[in-house]
N, C-alpha and C positions, 0 to 999 in steps of 0.2 A: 794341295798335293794332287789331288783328283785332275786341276784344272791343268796343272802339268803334262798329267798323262794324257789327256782330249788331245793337246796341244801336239802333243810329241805323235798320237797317233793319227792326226789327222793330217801333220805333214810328211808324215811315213806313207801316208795311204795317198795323198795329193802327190805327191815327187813320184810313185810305184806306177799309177795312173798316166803321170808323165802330163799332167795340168798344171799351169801357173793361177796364181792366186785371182788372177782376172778372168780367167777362162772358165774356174769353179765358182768365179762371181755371176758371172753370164747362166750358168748353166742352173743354180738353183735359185737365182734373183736376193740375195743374200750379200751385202754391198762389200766390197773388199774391203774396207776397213776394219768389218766385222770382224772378216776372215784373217784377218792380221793381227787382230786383238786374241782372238781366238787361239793363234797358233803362237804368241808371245807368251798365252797363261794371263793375259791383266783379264779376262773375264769368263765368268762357267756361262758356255752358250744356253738356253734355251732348249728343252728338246725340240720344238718343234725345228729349230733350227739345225741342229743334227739331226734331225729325221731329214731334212734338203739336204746335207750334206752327203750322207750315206746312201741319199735314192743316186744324187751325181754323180758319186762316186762309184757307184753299183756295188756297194756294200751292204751288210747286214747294221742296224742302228749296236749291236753287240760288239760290232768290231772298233768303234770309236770310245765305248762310254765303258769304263771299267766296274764289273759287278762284282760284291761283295759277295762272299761267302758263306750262306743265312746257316748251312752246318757250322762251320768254325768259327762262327760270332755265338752258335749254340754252344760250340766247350766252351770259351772264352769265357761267357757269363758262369757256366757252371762250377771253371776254375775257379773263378772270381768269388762264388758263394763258395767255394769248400775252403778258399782259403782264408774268406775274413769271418766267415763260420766255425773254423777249428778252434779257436780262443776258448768257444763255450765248455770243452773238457776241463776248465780249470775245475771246475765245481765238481767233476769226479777222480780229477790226476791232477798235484799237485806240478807248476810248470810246464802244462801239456799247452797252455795259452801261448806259451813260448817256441814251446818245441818242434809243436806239430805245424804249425806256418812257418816256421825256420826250415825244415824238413822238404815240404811244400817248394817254398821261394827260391832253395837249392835247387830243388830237381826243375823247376819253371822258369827263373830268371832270363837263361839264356830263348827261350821259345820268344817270347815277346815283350816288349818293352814295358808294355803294362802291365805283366805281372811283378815284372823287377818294379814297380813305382809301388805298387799296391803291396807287394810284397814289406820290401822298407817301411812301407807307414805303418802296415798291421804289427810288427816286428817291434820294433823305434816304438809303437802306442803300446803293445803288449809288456815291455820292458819298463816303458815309465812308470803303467800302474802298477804295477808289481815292484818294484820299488819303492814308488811312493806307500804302498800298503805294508810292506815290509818293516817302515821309516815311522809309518804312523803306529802300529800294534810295538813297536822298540818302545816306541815315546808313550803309549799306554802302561807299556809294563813296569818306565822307569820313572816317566815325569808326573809326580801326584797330584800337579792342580789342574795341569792343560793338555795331559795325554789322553784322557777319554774322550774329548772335544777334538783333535785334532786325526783321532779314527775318522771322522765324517766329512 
């Protein structure tokens, strides 16, 4: 996805420039093929090779290479821990292992893909054991030779 974006901006900024791909071959010693591979997406150049790029172009190396967002990769993670962190309420609110990521995954789903994915599995895994522990303490209370074994 990354290498999409190089591609798309460097023929956005080569076509603005008003150079053909020989001409930006000439001008940072960088062989046209390169530049065609490049602008196709089949390869992630090289910084050194987008640092040529961006001096021929007389751009900044920021205006080709897309930077990540070190704050919103910080919620991300912190979403991420309060969401597959809320289960541990079980042990003081009965169904809060459920509730409280259900709650979560509502109000997050739509924001980003990844909380929808992580969402569903803390959920879906929340659900199972809870069941399944429901299913075992049943079969304790009714089956006398293999329900205390089948709690563990």
């Amino acid at each position: 996805m990354e290498t999409q974006t190089i591609s798309k901006k460097l023929i956005y900024q080569r076509k603005l420039k008003g150079y053909s791909q020989e001409e930006l071959s000439e001008k940072t010693q960088v062989t046209v093929r390169t530049i065609q591979r490049i602008e196709k997406g089949d390869v992630t150049p090289h910084l050194q090779t987008i640092k040529l790029l961006a001096t021929a172009l007389h751009i900044e190396v920021e205006d080709l290479i897309p930077l990540e967002d070190p704050k919103e990769e910080n919620m991300q993670t912190k979403w991420l821990l309060l969401l597959h962190g809320t289960p541990i309420l079980r042990l003081v609110l009965p169904l809060c292992n459920i509730l409280f990521p259900l709650f979560l995954w509502i109000h997050k789903r739509e924001d980003n893909k990844i909380y929808n994915a992580h969402g569903r599995k803390v959920i879906n895994f929340q659900i199972t054991i809870t069941l399944l522990y429901i299913t075992s303490f049943m079969a304790l209370l009714t089956i006398e030779s293999w329900g205390f074994s089948s709690l563990f």
